[in-house]
N, C-alpha and C positions, 0 to 999 in steps of 0.2 A: 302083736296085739297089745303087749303091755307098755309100748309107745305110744299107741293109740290114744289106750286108757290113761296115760302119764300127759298125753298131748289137752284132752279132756279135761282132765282134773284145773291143771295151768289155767285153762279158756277158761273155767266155771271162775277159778281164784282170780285171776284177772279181769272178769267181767264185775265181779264181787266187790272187786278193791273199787275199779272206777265207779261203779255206783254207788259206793260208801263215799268215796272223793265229792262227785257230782253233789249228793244229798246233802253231805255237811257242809260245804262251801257257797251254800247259796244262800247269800243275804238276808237277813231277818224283815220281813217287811214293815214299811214306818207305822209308828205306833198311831192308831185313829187317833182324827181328833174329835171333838168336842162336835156335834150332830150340828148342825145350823150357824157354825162359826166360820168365817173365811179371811184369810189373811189380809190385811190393807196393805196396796200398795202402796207406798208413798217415794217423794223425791223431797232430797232435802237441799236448800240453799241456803247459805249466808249470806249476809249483805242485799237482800233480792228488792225488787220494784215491781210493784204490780199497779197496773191503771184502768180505768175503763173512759172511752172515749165514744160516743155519737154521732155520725156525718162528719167524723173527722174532727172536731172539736171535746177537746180533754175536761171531761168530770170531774174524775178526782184520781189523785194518785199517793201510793201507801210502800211506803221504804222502811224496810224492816231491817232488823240482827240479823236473823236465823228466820227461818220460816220451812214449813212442811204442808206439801201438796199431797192429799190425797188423787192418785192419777186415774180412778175411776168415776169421783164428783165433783172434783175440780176444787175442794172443798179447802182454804187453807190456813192453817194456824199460827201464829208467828209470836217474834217475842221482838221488844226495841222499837216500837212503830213510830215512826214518824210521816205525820200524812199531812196531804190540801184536798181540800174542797171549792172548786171551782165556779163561784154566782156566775147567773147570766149579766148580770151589771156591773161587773169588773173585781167585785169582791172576794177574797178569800177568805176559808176557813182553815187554818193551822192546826191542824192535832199532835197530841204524843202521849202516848201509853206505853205501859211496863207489856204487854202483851194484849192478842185479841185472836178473832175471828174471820173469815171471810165465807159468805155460804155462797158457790156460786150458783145455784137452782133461784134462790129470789136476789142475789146480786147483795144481802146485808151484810155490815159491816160493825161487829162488835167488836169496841175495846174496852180492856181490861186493867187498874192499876195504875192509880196518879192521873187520872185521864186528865188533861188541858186541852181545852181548845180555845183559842185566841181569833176574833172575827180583825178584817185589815181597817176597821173602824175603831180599834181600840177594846169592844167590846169581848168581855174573857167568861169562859162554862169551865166548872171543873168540879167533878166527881167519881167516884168509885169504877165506875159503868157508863160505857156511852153507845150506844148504839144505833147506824144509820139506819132506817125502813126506807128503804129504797120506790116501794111502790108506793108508800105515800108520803115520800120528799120531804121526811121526818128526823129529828135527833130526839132520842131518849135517854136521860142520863138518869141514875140511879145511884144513890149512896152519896150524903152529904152532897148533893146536890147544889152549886151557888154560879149563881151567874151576875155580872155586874159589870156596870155602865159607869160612865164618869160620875152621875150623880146618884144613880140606881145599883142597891144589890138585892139578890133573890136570893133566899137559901129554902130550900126546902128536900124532903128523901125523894123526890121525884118530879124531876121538869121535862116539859115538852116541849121543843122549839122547831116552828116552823116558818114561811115566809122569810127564808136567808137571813134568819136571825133575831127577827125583827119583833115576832109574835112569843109568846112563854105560854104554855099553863103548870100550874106549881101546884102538884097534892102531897099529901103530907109532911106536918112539921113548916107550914109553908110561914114564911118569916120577909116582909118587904121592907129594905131601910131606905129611904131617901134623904138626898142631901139637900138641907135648906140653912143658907146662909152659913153654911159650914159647921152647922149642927145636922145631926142622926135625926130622925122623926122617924121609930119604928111604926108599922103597919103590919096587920094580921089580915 
């Protein structure tokens, strides 16, 4: 009988230790986060190319440094741009910014930081901020805003060009100098 009891006691100790073992061995679980937060997935690339093309014919295309794909909006930010813009008349537009945007829901295209764009007629944009509106076939530059032609410059905090270059509207600080006879003739 009193192996019984000795056999017992061991069971109770033994069942006692593994479920002290079991209890304290089980991982703390991960601390919440933040109620309404979710992690972005992203992919990151250097050197990357990104384009958008219609019926098979190329719009415009944008070659970056570094760039980072949100992979659930497609959404992408990059830094080193170098782009074209593609007219249906044979024209390019040349860009290059320190960094920008891409949304891909409306397809815009904001850069950021020394923006230059150069048209293949000579004609040059350059400001702060430049950004494509893709649904209404729009560039918007912002910040020290100037754009100029062999005899025409524009400065203003904010230009709008549309028709491949060709059309301007200039709000704020808007400054026109034209060239006559190889003198300035400012205009307001």
């Amino acid at each position: 009988m009193e192996r019984k009891k000795l056999a017992a006691i061991g069971a109770v100790v033994v069942f006692a230790a593994l479920a002290a073992w079991v209890t304290l061995s089980i991982p703390e679980p991960p601390a919440p986060s933040e109620q309404g937060t979710t992690k972005k997935r992203e992919m990151e690339y250097s050197e990357n190319t990104i384009r958008e093309e219609v019926d098979g014919k190329l719009l415009w295309e944008l070659t970056t440094a570094s760039s980072s794909i949100d992979v659930d909006t497609q959404d992408t930010t990059f830094t080193g741009a170098k782009g074209k813009y593609f007219f249906a008349d044979g024209n390019v537009l040349t860009l290059t910014a320190k960094e920008g945007r891409y949304e891909s829901k409306t397809r815009n295209l904001k850069l950021i930081g020394d923006v230059e764009a150069v048209m293949s007629d000579g004609s040059k944009l350059t400001s702060r901020e430049l950004e494509w509106v893709a649904k209404e076939d729009r560039l918007v530059a912002t910040g020290k805003a100037r754009v100029s032609k062999p005899d025409v410059s524009l400065e203003a905090d904010r230009i709008e060009s549309w028709d491949q270059f060709q059309e301007f509207r200039a709000t704020g600080n808007a400054h026109l100098v034209r060239e006559q006879d190889g003198k300035g003739a400012k205009e307001k």
